[in-house]
C-alpha positions as CSV (number, residue, x, y, z in Angstrom):
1,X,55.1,-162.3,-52.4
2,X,58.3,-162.3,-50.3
3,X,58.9,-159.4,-47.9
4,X,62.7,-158.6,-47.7
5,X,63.6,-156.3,-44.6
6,X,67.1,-154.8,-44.3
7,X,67.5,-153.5,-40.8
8,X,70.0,-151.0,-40.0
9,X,70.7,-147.0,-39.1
10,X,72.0,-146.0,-42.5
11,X,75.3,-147.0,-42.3
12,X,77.4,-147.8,-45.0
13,X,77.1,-151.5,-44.4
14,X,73.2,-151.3,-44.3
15,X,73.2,-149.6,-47.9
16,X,75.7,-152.4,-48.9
17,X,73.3,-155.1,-47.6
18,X,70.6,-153.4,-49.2
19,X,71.9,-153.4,-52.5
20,X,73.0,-156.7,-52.7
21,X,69.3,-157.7,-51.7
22,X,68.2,-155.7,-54.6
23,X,70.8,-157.0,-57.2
24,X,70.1,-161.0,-55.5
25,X,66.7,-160.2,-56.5
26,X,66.7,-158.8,-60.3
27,X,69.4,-161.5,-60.8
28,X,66.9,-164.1,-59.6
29,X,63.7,-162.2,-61.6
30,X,61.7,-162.6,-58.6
31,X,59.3,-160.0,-57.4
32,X,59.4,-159.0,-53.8
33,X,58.8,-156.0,-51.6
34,X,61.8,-155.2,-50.4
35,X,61.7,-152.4,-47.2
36,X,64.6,-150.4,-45.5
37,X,63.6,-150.1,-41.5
38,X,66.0,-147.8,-40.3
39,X,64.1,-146.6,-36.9
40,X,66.2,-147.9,-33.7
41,X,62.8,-148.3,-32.2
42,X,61.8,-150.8,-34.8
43,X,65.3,-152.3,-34.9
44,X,65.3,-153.0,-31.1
45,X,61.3,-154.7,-31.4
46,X,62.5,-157.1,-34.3
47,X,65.4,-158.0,-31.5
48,X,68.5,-157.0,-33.4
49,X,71.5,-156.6,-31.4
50,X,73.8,-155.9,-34.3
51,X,73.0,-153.9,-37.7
52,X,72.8,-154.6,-40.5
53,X,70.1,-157.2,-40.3
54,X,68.1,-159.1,-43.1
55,X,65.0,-160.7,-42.3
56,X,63.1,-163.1,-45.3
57,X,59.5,-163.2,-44.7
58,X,59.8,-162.1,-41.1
59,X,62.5,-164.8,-40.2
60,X,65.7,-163.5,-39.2
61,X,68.9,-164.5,-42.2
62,X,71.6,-162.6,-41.3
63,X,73.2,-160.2,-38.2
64,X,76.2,-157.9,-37.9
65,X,77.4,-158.8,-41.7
66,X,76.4,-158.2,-45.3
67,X,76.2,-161.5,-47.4
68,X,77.0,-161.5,-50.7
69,X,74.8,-161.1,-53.9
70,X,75.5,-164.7,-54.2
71,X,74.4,-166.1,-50.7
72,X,71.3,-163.9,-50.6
73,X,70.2,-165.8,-54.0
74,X,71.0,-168.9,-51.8
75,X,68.6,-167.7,-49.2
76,X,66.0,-166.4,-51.4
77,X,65.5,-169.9,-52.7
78,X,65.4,-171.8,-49.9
């Protein structure tokens, strides 16, 4: 199964981020666990300088911006 992480305090970026994951991954019918980290402690360990952050399977996709529906599908089937 795929493990999505969105990475970020709660902003409104980070919500964005994390509902285009969501919407990338109904539109795609894939099932995946898809997890919010929002503790800075956790944030700073996974070595993100800049929020919001999407990791794929524990491999860093995205920094500092919120991709589109449509890039996150690109990503997701890579």
């Amino acid at each position: 199964m795929t493990k999505i992480e969105v990475l970020g305090t709660g902003c409104a970026k980070c919500k964005r981020l994390f509902d285009n994951v969501q919407a990338a991954v109904k539109e795609l019918g894939m099932t995946a666990e898809v997890v919010k980290v929002e503790d800075l402690d956790a944030i700073v360990e996974a070595g993100v300088m800049l929020t919001p952050a999407l990791f794929i399977n524990g491999e860093l996709r995205a920094e500092g911006r919120v991709p589109c529906v449509e890039e996150i599908m690109t990503m997701l089937k890579e």
